[in-house]
N, C-alpha and C positions, 0 to 999 in steps of 0.2 A: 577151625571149628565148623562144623556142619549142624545146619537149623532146619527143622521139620515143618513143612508148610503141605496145611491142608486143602485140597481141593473141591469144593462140593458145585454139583449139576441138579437141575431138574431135566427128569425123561422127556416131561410132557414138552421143554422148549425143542426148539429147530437143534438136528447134530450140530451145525454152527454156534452155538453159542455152548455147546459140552467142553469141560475140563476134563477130559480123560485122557487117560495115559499115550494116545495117540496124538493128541495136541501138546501133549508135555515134551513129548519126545521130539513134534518137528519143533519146537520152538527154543528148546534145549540146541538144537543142532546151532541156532542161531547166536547163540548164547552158553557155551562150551563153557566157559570159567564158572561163570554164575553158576551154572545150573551142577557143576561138581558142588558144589556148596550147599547143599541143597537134599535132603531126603522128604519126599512128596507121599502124600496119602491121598485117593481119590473116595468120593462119595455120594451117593443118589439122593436126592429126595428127602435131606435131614434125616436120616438114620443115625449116621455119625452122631449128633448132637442129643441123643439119648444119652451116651457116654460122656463122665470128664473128657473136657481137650486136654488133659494136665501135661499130655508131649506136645503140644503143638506151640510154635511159636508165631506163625504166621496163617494167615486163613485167607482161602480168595472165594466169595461167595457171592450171587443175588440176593438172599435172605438168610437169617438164622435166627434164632432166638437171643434177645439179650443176655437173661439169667444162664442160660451156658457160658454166654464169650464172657460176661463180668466175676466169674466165677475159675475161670482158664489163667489161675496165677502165674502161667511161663506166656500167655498167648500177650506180643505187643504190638500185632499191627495187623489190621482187616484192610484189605480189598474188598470193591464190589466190582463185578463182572457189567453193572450200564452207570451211567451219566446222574439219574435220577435215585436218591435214597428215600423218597416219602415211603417206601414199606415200610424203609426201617422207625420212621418218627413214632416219638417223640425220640429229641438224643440227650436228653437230660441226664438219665438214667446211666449213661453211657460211664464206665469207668473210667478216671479225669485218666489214666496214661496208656490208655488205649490209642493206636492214632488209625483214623480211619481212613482213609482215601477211595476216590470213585476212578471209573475210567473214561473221566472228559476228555474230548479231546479227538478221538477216535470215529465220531461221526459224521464233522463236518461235509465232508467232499461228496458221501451219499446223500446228505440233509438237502444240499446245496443245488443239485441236479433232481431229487423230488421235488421240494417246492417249485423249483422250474418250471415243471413238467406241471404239477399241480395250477400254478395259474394260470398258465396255456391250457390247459381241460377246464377251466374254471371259464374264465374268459370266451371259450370256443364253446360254450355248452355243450362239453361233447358228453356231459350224463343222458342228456335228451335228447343225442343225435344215437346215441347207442339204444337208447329205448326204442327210438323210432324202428331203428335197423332191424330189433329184434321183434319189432309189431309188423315186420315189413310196409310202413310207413314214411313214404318220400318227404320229408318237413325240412325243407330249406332252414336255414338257421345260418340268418347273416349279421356280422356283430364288426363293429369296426376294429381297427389295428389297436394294440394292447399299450401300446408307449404310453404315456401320457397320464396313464389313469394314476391313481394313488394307493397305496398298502400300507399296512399299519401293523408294524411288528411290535407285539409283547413279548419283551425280555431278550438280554444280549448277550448271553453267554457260548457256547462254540453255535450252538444250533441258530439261536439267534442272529450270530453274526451270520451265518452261512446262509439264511432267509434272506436277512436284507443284500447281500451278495446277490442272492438268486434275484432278486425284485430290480434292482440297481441293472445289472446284466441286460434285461428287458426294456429298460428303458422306462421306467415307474417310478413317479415321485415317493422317496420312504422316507418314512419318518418311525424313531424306535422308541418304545416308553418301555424306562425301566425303575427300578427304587429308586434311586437317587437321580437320574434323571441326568446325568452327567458322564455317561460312558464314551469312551475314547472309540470312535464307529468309523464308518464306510466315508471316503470322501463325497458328500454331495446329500449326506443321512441327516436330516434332521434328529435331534434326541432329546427327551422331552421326561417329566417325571409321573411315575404310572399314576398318582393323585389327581394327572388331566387327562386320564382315558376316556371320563364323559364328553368332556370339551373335545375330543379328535376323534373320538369313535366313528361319529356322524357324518366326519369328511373323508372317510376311508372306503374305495370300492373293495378292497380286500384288507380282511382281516386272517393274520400268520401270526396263532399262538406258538410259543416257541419258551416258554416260561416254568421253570420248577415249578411241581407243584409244591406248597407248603399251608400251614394254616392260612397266611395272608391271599396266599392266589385261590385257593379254593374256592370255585361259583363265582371269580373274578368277573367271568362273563356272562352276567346275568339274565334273566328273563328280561328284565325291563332294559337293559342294555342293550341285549338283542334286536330290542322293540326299535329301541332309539339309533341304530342305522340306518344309511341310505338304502334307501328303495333300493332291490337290483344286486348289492353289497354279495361276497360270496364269502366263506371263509376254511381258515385250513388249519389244522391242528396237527403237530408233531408232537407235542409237547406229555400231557395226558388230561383222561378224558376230566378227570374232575376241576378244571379251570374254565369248562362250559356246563352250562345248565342243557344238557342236551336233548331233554322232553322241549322246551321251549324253543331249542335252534329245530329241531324238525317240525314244529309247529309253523313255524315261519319257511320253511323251506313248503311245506305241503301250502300256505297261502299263496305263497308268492313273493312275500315280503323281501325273503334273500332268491337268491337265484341260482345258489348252489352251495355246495360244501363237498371238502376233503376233508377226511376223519381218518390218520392210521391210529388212535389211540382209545380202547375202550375201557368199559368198567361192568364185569370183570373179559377177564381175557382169558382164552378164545371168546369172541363173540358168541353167545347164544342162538343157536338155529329158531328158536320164538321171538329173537328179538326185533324190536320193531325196525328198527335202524335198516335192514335189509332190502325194506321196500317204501322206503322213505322217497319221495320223486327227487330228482337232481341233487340227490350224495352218491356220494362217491367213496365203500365202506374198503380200506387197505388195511390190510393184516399184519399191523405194526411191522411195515418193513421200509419206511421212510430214511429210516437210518442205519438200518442193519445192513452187512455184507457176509457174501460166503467165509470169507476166514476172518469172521469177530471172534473169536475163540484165541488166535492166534495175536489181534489186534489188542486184546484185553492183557494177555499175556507179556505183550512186551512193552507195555505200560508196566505194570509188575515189576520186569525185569528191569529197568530204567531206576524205578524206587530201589529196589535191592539193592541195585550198585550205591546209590545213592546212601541207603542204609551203611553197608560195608566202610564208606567213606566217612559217615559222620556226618552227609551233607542233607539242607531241607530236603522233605518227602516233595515229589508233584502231590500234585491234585490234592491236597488236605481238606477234609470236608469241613464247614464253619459249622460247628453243634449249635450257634446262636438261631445263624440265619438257615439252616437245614439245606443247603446246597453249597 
């Protein structure tokens, strides 16, 4: 039997992250059985979904509309192309034998090496050794060794774990809060339940969002939250942007109150050329690429092709999304 699986891109993202027929082909090469089983449609931009899906059985997308896929009576199992499905919330709505899956799993080892990198620039103030540079202004900027300090990771799922990895690797006391507060983690990781992020926020020099967003984490890190960190505190976000109040994080970063920030994740995306965040003193603005690689396309892909087989077999999907808890 051969089943039709559709592929939809946006232009506007990096070719890296395109489903087109050039990444079908090199990943088919990888994937010879599977991929004979298989008749593929490629498509831009949601054009496709003007149209019934009524041939399609499979779909691998970042977004679509519900009332197409719930309406797609042969369509029985969506892909997303990242980790994060808040586009797609609410999933109530969601046809009960629809099965959806993401592509977790797939970011750690870049996650893992930015935050790295991100609390070594955090810690070395190198936002306002670069400012100086470019003021051509000699400003010494001397800060003791990084061991010792403390980080405070929200949420532990791949990104999560691959923070507190990165924190732990350095030599930083972590401690991770998540829902239940009882996640199997890092030897050496304290784990704690996110209803005590007031209680620990305040002992954290870094804070590393790392956390779906959903209705519950939404504005998690609030204005007055913000407020109630230590002195000096820097913070970094992988995760996205609406799990910070970020008019209030740059208000405290322009006081002085934190002492830096790493932000790959905004709202909306591409960043706005008016937007304030640009010239915010000590952030540090990355173009959501904390966790992307040159062949995410190819990465997305064989997550895919792993469920297929799996399909064929009869066996649990990966990655199956919780429509409860939205990740």
């Amino acid at each position: 039997m051969t089943y039709r699986l559709h592929l939809e891109s946006r232009r506007q993202q990096h070719s890296s992250f395109h489903l087109d027929e050039a990444a079908w082909t090199l990943a088919a090469t990888r994937h010879p059985d599977l991929a004979r089983q298989v008749d593929v449609s490629f498509g831009w931009d949601g054009t496709r979904f003007a149209d019934p899906l009524d041939d399609v059985d499979f779909l691998l997308a970042s977004r679509f509309p519900w009332d197409a896929v719930n309406g797609a009576a042969r369509l029985r199992w969506i892909h997303t192309t990242g980790a994060g499905v808040d586009q797609l919330l609410p999933l109530d709505t969601v046809r009960e034998d629809l099965i959806l899956t993401n592509s977790r799993g797939i970011h750690s080892d870049k996650a893992q090496e930015f935050v790295q990198m991100a609390l070594l620039m955090l810690h070395a103030r190198m936002a306002s050794v670069f400012d100086a540079q470019r003021n051509r202004r000699w400003d010494t900027q001397l800060t003791p060794p990084l061991r010792g300090k403390t980080a405070l990771v929200i949420g532990y799922g791949n990104l999560g774990s691959a923070a507190c990895a990165a924190a732990c690797a350095l030599g930083l006391h972590v401690s991770v809060l998540t829902r239940g507060g009882n996640a199997q983690v890092h030897e050496g990781v304290e784990t704690n339940c996110i209803a005590r992020l007031d209680e620990w926020l305040p002992r954290a020099d870094f804070l590393i969002v790392a956390a779906p967003l959903t209705p519950e984490t939404h504005m998690l890190v609030s204005a007055s939250r913000i407020s109630a960190m230590r002195p000096g505190a820097a913070v970094v976000n992988i995760s996205r942007a609406g799990l910070i109040d970020y008019p209030a994080l740059f208000d405290n970063l322009r006081s002085g109150h934190l002492s830096g920030a790493v932000l790959d994740v905004f709202d909306p995306e591409p960043l706005p050329a008016e937007s304030e965040a640009w010239s915010v003193p000590n952030l540090v603005v990355t173009p959501h690429i904390s966790c992307d690689v040159p062949d995410y396309n190819q990465r997305v892909l064989d997550v895919w092709f792993r469920n297929f087989k799996n399909f064929l077999s009869n066996k649990p999907f990966e990655n199956v999304v919780n429509r409860q808890l939205g990740y």
